[in-house]
KEMAR-799597 format. One record per residue (C-alpha): residue number from 1; chain; residue in three letters; x, y, z. Coordinates in Angstrom, 1 decimal, decimal comma, m for minus. Example, Ala and Ser with C-alpha at 12.3 -4.5 7.8 and 13.67 -1.06 7.14 Angstrom:
<nodes>
 num cadena residuo      u      v      w
   1      A     ALA   12,3   m4,5    7,8
   2      A     SER   13,7   m1,1    7,1
</nodes>
This chain:
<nodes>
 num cadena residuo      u      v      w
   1      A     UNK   m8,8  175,4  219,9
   2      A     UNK  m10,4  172,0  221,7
   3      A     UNK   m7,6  169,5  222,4
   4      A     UNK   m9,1  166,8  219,8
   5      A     UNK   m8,9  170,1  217,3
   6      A     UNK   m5,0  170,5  218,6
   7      A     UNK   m4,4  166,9  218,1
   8      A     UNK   m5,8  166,6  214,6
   9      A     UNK   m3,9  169,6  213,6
  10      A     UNK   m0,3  167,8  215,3
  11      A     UNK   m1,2  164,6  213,5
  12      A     UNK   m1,6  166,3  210,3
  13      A     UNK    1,7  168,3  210,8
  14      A     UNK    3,5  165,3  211,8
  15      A     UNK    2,3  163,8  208,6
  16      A     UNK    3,4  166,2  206,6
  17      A     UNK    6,6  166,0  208,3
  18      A     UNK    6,9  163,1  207,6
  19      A     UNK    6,1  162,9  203,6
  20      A     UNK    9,1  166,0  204,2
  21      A     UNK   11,7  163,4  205,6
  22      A     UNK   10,8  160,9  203,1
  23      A     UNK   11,5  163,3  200,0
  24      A     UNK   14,7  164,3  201,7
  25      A     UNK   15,8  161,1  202,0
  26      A     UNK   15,3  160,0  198,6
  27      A     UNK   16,9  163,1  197,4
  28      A     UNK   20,0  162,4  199,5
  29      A     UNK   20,0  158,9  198,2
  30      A     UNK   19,4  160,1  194,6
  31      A     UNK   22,6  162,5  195,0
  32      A     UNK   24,7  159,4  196,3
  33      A     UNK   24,2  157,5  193,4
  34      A     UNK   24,4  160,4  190,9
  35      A     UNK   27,6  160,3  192,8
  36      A     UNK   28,8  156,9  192,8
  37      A     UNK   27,6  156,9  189,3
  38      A     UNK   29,8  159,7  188,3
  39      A     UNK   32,9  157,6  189,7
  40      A     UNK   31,8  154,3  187,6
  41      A     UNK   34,8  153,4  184,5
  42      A     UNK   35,4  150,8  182,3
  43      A     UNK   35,9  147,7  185,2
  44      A     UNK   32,4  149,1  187,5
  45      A     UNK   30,0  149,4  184,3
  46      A     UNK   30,2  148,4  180,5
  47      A     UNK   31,5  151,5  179,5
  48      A     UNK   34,3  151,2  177,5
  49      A     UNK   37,9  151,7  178,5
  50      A     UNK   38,3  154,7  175,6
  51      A     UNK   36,2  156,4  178,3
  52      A     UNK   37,8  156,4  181,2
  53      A     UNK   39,2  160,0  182,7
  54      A     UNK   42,7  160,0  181,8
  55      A     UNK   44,0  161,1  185,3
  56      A     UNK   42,4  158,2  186,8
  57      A     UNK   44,4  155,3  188,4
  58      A     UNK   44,0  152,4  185,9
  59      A     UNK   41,6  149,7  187,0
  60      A     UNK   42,8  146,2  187,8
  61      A     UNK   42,1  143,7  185,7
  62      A     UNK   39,7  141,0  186,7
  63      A     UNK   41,8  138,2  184,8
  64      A     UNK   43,5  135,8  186,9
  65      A     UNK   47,1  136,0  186,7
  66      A     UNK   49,3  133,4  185,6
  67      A     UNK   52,2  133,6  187,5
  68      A     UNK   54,5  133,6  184,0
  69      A     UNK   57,3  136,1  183,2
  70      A     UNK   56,4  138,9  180,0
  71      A     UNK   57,9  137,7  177,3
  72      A     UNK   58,0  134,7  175,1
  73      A     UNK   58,0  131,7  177,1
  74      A     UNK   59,9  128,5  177,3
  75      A     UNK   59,4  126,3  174,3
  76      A     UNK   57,9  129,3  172,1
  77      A     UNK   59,4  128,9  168,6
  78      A     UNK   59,6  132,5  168,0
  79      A     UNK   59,3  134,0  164,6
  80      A     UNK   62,4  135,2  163,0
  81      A     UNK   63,3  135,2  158,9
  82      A     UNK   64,9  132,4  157,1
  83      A     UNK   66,8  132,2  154,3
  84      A     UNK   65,2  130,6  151,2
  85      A     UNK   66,5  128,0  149,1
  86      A     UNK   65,4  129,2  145,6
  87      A     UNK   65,6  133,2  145,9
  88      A     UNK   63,8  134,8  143,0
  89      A     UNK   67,0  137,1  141,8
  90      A     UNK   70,6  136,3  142,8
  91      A     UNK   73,0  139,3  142,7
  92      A     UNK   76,7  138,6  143,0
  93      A     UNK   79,3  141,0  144,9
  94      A     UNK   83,0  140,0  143,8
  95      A     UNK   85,9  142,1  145,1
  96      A     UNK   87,9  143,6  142,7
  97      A     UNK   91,3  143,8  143,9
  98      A     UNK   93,3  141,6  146,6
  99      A     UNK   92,6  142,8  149,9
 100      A     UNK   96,5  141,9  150,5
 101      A     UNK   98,5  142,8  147,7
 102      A     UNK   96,3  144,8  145,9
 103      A     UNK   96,1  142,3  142,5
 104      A     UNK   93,4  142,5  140,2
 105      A     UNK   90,9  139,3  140,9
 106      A     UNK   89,7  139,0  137,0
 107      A     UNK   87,0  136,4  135,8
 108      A     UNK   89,9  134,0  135,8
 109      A     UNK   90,4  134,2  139,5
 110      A     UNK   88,5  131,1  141,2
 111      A     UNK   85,9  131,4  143,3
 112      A     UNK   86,4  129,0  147,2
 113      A     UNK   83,7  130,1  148,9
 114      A     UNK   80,2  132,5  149,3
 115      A     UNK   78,4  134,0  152,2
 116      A     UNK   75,0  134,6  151,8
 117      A     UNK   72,6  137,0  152,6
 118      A     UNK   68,6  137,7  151,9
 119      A     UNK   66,6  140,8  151,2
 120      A     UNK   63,2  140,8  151,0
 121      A     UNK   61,3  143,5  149,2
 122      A     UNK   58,4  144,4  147,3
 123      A     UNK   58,7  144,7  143,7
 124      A     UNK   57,5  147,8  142,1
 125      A     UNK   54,1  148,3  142,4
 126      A     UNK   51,7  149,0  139,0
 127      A     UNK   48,4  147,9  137,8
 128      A     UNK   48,7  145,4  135,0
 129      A     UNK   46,4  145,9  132,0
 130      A     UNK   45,4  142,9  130,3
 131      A     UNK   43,5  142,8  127,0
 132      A     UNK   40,8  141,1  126,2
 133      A     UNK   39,7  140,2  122,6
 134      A     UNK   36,7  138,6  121,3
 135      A     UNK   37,3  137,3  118,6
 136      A     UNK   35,6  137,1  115,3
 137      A     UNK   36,0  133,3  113,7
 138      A     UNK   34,6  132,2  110,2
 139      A     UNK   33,6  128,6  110,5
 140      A     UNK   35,4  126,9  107,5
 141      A     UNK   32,0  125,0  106,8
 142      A     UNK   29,2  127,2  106,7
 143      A     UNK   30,5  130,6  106,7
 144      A     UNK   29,3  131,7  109,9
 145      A     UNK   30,8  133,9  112,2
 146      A     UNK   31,3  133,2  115,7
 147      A     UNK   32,1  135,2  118,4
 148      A     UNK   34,3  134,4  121,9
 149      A     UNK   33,0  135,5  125,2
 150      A     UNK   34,1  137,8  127,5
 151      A     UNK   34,7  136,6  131,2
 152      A     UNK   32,5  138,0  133,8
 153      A     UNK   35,5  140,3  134,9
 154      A     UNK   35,4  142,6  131,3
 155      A     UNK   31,5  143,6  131,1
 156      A     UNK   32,7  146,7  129,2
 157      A     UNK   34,9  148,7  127,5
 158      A     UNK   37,7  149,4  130,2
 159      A     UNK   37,0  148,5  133,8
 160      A     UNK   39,0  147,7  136,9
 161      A     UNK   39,6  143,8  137,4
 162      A     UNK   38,0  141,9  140,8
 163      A     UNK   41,4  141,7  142,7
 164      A     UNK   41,8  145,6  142,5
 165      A     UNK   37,8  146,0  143,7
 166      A     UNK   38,8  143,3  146,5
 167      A     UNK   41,6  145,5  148,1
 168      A     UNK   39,8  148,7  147,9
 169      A     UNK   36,7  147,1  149,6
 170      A     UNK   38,9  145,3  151,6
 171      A     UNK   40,6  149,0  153,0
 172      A     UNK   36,7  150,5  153,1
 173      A     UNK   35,1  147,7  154,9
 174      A     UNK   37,9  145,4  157,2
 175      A     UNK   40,9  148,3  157,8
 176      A     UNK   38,1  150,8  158,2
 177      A     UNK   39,9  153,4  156,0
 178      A     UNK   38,1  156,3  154,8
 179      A     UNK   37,0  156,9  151,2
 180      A     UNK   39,4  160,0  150,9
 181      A     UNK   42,2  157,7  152,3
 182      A     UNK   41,7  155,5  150,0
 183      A     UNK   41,6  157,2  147,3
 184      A     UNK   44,6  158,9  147,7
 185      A     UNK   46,3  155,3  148,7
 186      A     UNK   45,5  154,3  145,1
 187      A     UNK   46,7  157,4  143,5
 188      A     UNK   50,0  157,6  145,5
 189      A     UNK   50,7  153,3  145,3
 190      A     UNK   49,1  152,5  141,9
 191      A     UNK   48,6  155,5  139,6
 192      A     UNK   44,7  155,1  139,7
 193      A     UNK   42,9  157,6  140,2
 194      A     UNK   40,1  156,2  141,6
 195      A     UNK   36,6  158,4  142,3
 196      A     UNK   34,9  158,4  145,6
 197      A     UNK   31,8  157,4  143,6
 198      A     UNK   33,3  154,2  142,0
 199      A     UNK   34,2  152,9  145,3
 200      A     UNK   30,8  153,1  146,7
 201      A     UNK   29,7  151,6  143,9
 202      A     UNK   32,4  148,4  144,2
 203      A     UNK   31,1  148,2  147,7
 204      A     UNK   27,4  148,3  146,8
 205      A     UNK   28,2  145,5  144,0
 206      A     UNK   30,1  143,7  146,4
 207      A     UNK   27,0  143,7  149,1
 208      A     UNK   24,9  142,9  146,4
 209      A     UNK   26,5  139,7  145,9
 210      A     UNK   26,7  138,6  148,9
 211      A     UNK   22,7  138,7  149,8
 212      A     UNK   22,9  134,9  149,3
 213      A     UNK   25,4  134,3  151,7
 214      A     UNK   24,0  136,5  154,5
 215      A     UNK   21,0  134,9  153,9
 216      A     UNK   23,3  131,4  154,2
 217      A     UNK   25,0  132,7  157,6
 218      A     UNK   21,8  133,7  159,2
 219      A     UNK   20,0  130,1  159,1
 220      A     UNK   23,3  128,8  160,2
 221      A     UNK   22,7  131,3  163,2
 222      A     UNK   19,6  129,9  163,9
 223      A     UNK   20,4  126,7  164,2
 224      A     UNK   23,4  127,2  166,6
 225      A     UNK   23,2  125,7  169,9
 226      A     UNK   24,7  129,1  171,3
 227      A     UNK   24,1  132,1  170,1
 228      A     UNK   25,6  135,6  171,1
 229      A     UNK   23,2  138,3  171,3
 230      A     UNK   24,1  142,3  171,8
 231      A     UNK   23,9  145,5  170,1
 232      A     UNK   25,7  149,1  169,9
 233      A     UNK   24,3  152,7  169,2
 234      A     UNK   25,3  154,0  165,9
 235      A     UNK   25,1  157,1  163,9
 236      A     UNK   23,3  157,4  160,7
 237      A     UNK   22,3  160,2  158,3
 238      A     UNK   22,6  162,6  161,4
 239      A     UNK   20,3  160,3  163,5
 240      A     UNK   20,7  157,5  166,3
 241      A     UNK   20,4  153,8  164,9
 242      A     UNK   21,4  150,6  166,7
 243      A     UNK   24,1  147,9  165,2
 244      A     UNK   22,9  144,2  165,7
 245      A     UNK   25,0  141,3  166,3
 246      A     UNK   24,4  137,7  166,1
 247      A     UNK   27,2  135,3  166,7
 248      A     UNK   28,9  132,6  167,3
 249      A     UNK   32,9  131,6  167,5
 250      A     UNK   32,6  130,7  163,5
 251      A     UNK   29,7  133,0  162,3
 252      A     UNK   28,7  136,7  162,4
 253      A     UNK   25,6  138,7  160,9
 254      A     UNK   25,1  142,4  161,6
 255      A     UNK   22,3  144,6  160,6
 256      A     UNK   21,8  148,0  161,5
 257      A     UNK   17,8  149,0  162,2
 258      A     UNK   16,4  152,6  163,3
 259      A     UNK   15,2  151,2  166,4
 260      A     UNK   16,5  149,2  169,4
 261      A     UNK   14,0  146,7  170,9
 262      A     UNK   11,8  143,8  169,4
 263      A     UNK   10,7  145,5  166,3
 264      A     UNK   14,7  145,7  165,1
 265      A     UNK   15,0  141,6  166,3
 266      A     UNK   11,7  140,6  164,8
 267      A     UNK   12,4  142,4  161,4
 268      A     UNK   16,4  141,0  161,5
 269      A     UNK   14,2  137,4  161,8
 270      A     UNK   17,4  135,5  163,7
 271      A     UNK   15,9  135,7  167,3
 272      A     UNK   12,0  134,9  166,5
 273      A     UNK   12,9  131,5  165,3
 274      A     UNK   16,0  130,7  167,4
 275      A     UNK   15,4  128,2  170,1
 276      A     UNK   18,9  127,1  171,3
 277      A     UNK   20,9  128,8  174,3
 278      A     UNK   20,6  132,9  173,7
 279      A     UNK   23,4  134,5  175,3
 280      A     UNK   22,9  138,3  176,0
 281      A     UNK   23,1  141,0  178,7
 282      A     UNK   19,4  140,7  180,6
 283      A     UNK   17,9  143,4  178,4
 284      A     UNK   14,2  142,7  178,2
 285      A     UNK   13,4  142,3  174,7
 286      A     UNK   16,0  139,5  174,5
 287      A     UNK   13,9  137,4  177,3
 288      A     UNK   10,7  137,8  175,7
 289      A     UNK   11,6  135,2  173,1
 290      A     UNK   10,1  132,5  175,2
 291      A     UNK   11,1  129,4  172,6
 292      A     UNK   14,9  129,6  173,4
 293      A     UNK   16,7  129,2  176,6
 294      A     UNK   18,5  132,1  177,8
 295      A     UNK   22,0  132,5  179,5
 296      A     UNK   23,1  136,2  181,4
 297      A     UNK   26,2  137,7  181,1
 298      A     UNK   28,2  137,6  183,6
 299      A     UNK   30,8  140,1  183,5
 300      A     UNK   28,5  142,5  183,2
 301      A     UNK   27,4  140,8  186,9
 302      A     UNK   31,2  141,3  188,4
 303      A     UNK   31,4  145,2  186,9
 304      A     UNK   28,4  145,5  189,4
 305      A     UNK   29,8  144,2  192,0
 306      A     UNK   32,8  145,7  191,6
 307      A     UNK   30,8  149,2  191,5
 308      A     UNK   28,8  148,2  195,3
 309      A     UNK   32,5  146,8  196,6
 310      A     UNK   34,3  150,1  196,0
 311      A     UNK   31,6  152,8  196,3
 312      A     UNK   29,2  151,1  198,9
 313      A     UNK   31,8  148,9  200,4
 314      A     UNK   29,7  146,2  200,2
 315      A     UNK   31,6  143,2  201,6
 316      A     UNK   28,7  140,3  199,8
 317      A     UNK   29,4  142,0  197,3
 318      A     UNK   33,0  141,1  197,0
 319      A     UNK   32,3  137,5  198,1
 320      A     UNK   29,4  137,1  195,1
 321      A     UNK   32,1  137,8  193,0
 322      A     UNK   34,9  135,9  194,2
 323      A     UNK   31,7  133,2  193,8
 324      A     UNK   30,8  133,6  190,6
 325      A     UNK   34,6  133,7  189,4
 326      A     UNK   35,1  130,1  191,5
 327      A     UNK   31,7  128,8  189,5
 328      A     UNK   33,7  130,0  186,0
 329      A     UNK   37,2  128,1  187,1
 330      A     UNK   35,3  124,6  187,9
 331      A     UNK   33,0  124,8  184,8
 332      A     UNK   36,5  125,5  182,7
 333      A     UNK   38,3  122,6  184,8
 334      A     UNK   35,1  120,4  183,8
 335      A     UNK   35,1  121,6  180,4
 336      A     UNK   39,2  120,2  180,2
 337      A     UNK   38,3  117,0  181,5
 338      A     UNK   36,0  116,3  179,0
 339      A     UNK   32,7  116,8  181,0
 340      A     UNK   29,5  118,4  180,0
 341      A     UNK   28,3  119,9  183,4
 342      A     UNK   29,5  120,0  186,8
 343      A     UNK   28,9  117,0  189,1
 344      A     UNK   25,5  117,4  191,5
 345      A     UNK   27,3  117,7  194,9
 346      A     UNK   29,4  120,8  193,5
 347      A     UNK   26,8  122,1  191,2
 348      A     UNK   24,0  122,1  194,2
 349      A     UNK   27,2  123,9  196,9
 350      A     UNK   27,8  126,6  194,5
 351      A     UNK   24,3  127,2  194,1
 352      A     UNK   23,3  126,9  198,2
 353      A     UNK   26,8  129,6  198,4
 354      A     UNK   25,2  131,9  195,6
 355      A     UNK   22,0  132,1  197,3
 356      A     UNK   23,2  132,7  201,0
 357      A     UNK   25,5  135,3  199,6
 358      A     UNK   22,5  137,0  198,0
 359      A     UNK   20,1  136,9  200,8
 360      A     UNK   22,8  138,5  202,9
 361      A     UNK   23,2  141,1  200,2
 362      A     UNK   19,4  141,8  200,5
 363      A     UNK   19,6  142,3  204,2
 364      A     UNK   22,3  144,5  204,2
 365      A     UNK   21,3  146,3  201,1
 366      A     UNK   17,6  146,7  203,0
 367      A     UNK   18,9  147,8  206,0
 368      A     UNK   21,2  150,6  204,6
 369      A     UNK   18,3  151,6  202,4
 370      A     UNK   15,0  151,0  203,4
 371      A     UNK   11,8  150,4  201,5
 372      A     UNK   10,9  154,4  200,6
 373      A     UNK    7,5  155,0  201,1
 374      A     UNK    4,9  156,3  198,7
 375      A     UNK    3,8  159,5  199,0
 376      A     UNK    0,3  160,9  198,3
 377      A     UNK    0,1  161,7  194,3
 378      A     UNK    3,0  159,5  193,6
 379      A     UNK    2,7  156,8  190,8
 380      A     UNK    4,8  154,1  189,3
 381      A     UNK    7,9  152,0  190,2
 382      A     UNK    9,5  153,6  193,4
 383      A     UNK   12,9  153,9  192,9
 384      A     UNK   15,7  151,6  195,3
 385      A     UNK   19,0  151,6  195,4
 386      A     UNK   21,7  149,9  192,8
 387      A     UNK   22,1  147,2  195,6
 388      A     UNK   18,8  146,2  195,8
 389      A     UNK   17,7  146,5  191,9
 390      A     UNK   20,9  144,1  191,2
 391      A     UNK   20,3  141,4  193,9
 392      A     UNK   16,3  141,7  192,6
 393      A     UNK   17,6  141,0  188,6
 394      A     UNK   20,1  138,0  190,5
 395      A     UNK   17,1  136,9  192,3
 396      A     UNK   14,5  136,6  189,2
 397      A     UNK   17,4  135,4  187,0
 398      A     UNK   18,9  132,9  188,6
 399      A     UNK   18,5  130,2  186,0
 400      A     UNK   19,6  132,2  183,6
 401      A     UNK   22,8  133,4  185,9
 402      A     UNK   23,7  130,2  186,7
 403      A     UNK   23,1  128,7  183,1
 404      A     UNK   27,0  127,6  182,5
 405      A     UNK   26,8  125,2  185,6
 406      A     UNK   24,4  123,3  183,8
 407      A     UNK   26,0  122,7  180,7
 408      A     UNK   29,8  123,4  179,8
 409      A     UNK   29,0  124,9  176,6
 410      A     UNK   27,3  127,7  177,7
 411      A     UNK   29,7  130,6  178,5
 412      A     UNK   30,2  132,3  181,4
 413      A     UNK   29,8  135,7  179,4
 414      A     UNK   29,2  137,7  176,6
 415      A     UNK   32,5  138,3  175,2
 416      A     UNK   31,8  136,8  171,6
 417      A     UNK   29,3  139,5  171,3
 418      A     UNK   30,7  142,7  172,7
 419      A     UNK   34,4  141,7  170,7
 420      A     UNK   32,4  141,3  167,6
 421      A     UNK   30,6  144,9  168,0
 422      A     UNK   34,1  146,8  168,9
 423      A     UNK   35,1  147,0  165,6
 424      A     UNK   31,6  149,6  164,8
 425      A     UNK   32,8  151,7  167,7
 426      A     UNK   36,1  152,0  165,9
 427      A     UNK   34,4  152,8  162,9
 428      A     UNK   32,0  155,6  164,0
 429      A     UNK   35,0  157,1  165,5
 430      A     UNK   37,2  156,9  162,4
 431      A     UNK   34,2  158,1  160,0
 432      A     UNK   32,0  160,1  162,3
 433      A     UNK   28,8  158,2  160,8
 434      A     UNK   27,6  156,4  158,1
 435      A     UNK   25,5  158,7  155,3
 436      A     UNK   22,8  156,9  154,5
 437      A     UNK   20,7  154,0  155,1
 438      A     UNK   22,3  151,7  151,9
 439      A     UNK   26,0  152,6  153,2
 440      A     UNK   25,2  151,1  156,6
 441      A     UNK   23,3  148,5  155,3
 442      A     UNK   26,2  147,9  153,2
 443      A     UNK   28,6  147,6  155,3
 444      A     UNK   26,8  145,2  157,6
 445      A     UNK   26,3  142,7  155,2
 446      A     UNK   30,1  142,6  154,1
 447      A     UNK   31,5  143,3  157,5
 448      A     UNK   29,8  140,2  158,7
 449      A     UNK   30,7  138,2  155,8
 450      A     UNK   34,5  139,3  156,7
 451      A     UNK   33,9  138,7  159,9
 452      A     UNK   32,9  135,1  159,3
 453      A     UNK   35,8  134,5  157,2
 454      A     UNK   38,1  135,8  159,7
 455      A     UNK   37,0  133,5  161,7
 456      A     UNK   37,6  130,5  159,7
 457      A     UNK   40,8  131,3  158,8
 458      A     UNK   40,0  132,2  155,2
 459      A     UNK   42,5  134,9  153,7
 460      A     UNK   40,2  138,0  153,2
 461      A     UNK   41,1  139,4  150,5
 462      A     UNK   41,1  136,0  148,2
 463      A     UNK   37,6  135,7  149,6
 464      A     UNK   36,8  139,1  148,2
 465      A     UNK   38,2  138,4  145,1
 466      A     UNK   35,6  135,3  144,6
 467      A     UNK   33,0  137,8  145,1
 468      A     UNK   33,9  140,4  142,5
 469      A     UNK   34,3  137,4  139,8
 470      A     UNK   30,0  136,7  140,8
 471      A     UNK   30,9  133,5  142,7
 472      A     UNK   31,4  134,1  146,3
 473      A     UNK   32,9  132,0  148,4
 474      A     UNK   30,9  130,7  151,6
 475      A     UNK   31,9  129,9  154,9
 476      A     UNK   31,7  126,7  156,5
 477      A     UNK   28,4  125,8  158,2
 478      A     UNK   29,0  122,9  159,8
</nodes>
C-alpha cells in the first residue's frame, strides 16, 4: 500500500469514526432525556397531579405564600345556623310533673318562660302528580264548543314535569353521575322508576333546546377581547376524540371533534373569525390564525423550567423563572392601581433582564450540548436538547411571552382554559367514555351552557327548569 493509499484509507476510517462518536453521543443524549423525562410530574410538565407516582415527595407549589395562619382569618364572618323568626311547624315540649315536688303541671299551670331550639330537615320526599284537564265549554251564544289548552309541560297523556327532567339532567350532566346511578337515585328518593332510555332522551331534548343559546354563547366568544383557548383527549365510541374549549371568565362553549388540529377549530368556527387576544399553550394550529393577537401560557413556561432546574441544574433556568414570576407581580400591582400596562422604564428592564437571561441560557445550553452533526443519509429536523428547543420557542415567541406586560388584561396564563376542561377528565374517568357521537355532542352543548351559568351566578337547576318548559334562559352577554 503507497502512503497517499494509507492515508486515504486513515481519513476514511477516521470519518467513519467519527459518524460512530456522533451516533453515540446522540444516543447517550437521547437516554438522558428518556430519563429526565421519566422523572417529570405534575409541577415539571402539564401532566396532571392524578398522575403523579404515589411514593414520590409532593412537589412545591409555585404559589407565593402569604404569610397568614390556616384557618378562618380575622374579620371572617363565618358561617354558622341561625334561628328563624317564623319556623314553619312549632312543636311544644311541657313537663308533666314538678321537677320538685312531683305535682301534676295541668293546662292550668302558667307558662313564665320558653327556650328555643331549631331543627332543620327535609320534609318527606314524593313526586306530586298534578292533573291537567282540558276542558270542554259550550259557548252560551252559539253552541260551540271550545276547548282549553294544555301547557307546554303536558304534551301527552302522562309525562314527567320540567323540574323533575332539570334534576336528572342536572345529576347526568353538572354532578357527572352515571345513568345507572341515577336511576337508582330516583327509584330509592322518589319512587320513579325511571329508564335509562328516557333519560337520554330528557338530555337529548334538553340539548336540543339549547342549539340557540350555544349558538348565542359562541358570537359572544368571538367578540371577547380575551379569549381562552385549549383542548383535552377524550374517548368516544371506543376511539380517541379531542374536547374543545373556548372561554372566558363569564362564558364557555365546548365541542368535541374527531380530530385535533385546524380542521376541529375551523369546523367549531369560534377561532377563524376571532381577532381579539387568543390565549393558548403555543401549539401551532392556534398561531396560524393570523387575524387575532396571541398571548402564551406561561405556567406551562415555569413547569419547564422547573424540569431544566432540577434535572439539568440549570441555574438561568431558575433565574427565568424567578423573572417571569417578578413580571406577573408588577403587572397584578399595575392591574390594582388601576393601570392598563406597565410604565416604559419597567416594561423595557424586564424585557432587557428576559433577554440576557435567555442568551445565557443558550450558551450554556450550547455548550453542554452541542450542535449534533448530520450524518450521511440523515434527513429532517435534527434533534437538540429540551434546553435548547425551549429557549428557541422563548426566542421566536417573545411577543407572545411577554404579551401581559403590554396590556393588564391579558393574563399571565392559561388557567381559565385548563380549569374549564378538568371537569371532562373527571368525567371520562367516572364513565369510562362517552357511546356515541350524539351523547358527546350532547353533553358539550349543555355542559357549556352550565358552565356559563355557573359562572354568572345563575342557580343551575332553575336554569334547567326554563329549558324543559321550551324557553331557556340565556346568559348575560354583556
Amino acid at each position: 500500500m503507497t502512503p497517499e493509499e494509507e492515508i486515504a484509507s486513515l481519513q476514511a476510517e477516521n470519518a467513519r469514526q467519527r459518524e460512530q462518536i456522533a451516533a453515540l453521543l446522540e444516543r447517550v443524549q437521547e437516554l438522558e432525556t428518556r430519563l429526565a423525562n421519566a422523572s417529570k410530574d405534575s409541577h415539571t410538565s402539564h401532566k396532571p397531579p392524578s398522575s403523579d407516582p404515589l411514593g414520590r415527595k409532593r412537589p412545591r407549589s409555585q404559589r407565593r405564600r402569604s404569610g397568614k395562619k390556616p384557618g378562618g382569618q380575622l374579620g371572617h364572618r363565618g358561617e354558622t345556623l341561625h334561628l328563624v323568626a317564623a319556623p314553619d311547624e312549632v312543636v311544644e315540649h311541657r313537663p308533666v310533673v314538678c321537677v320538685s315536688c312531683q305535682t301534676p303541671l295541668g293546662e292550668t299551670a302558667s307558662v313564665v318562660g320558653c327556650e328555643r331550639r331549631q331543627v332543620r330537615e327535609l320534609p318527606p320526599v314524593r313526586l306530586v302528580v298534578q292533573e291537567h284537564r282540558a276542558l270542554h265549554v259550550r259557548c252560551p251564544r252559539c253552541e260551540q264548543v271550545s276547548v282549553g289548552s294544555f301547557p307546554p309541560e303536558a304534551p301527552s297523556r302522562a309525562q314527567y314535569g320540567p323540574r323533575l327532567r332539570a334534576l336528572a339532567v342536572y345529576l347526568l350532566e353538572q354532578q357527572l353521575i352515571p345513568y345507572a346511578r341515577a336511576r337508582e337515585l330516583f327509584a330509592d328518593l322518589l319512587a320513579a322508576p325511571v329508564s335509562a332510555g328516557t333519560l337520554l332522551r330528557w338530555v337529548q331534548q334538553g340539548a336540543q333546546t339549547l342549539r340557540p343559546v350555544e349558538e348565542a354563547i359562541k358570537t359572544a366568544l368571538m367578540r371577547a377581547p380575551v379569549l381562552h383557548s385549549d383542548e383535552t383527549g377524550v374517548r368516544r365510541a371506543g376511539r380517541l376524540a379531542w374536547a374543545h374549549v373556548a372561554s372566558t371568565s363569564r362564558l364557555t362553549h365546548y365541542a368535541i371533534h374527531p380530530q385535533r388540529g385546524r380542521a376541529a377549530t375551523d369546523a367549531i368556527g369560534i377561532l377563524p373569525r376571532y381577532q381579539g387576544v387568543s390565549v393558548h399553550d403555543g401549539w401551532k394550529p392556534y398561531q396560524r390564525y393570523t387575524q387575532c393577537r396571541h398571548a402564551l401560557c406561561n405556567i406551562h413556561h415555569l413547569r419547564e423550567l422547573t424540569f431544566l432546574e432540577e434535572a439539568y441544574d440549570q441555574a438561568w433556568a431558575k433565574e427565568l423563572k424567578g423573572a417571569l414570576l417578578e413580571m406577573k407581580t408588577a403587572v397584578e400591582a399595575a392591574r390594582l392601581r388601576g393601570e392598563d400596562r406597565l410604565g416604559d422604564a419597567e416594561r423595557s428592564a424586564f424585557v432587557s433582564r428576559y433577554e440576557a437571561l435567555r442568551a445565557a441560557g443558550l450558551a450554556a445550553g450550547r455548550a453542554a450540548n452541542p450542535p449534533p452533526q448530520r450524518r450521511s443519509g440523515q434527513r429532517g429536523r435534527l434533534k437538540q436538547s429540551a434546553a435548547l428547543n425551549l429557549l428557541e420557542r422563548l426566542a421566536f415567541g417573545q411577543r407572545e411571552v411577554l404579551a401581559f406586560l403590554d396590556d393588564c388584561t391579558i393574563p399571565f396564563d392559561n388557567n381559565q382554559a385548563e380549569q374549564d376542561l378538568r371537569m371532562l377528565k373527571v368525567q371520562q374517568k367516572i364513565a369510562g367514555s362517552f357511546r356515541a357521537d350524539s351523547g358527546s355532542a350532547a353533553f358539550a352543548r349543555i355542559r357549556g351552557y352550565l358552565s356559563s351559568m355557573r359562572k354568572q351566578g345563575v342557580a343551575l337547576l332553575a336554569a334547567l327548569q326554563t329549558v324543559f318548559t321550551g324557553q331557556p334562559l340565556y346568559p348575560d352577554f354583556d
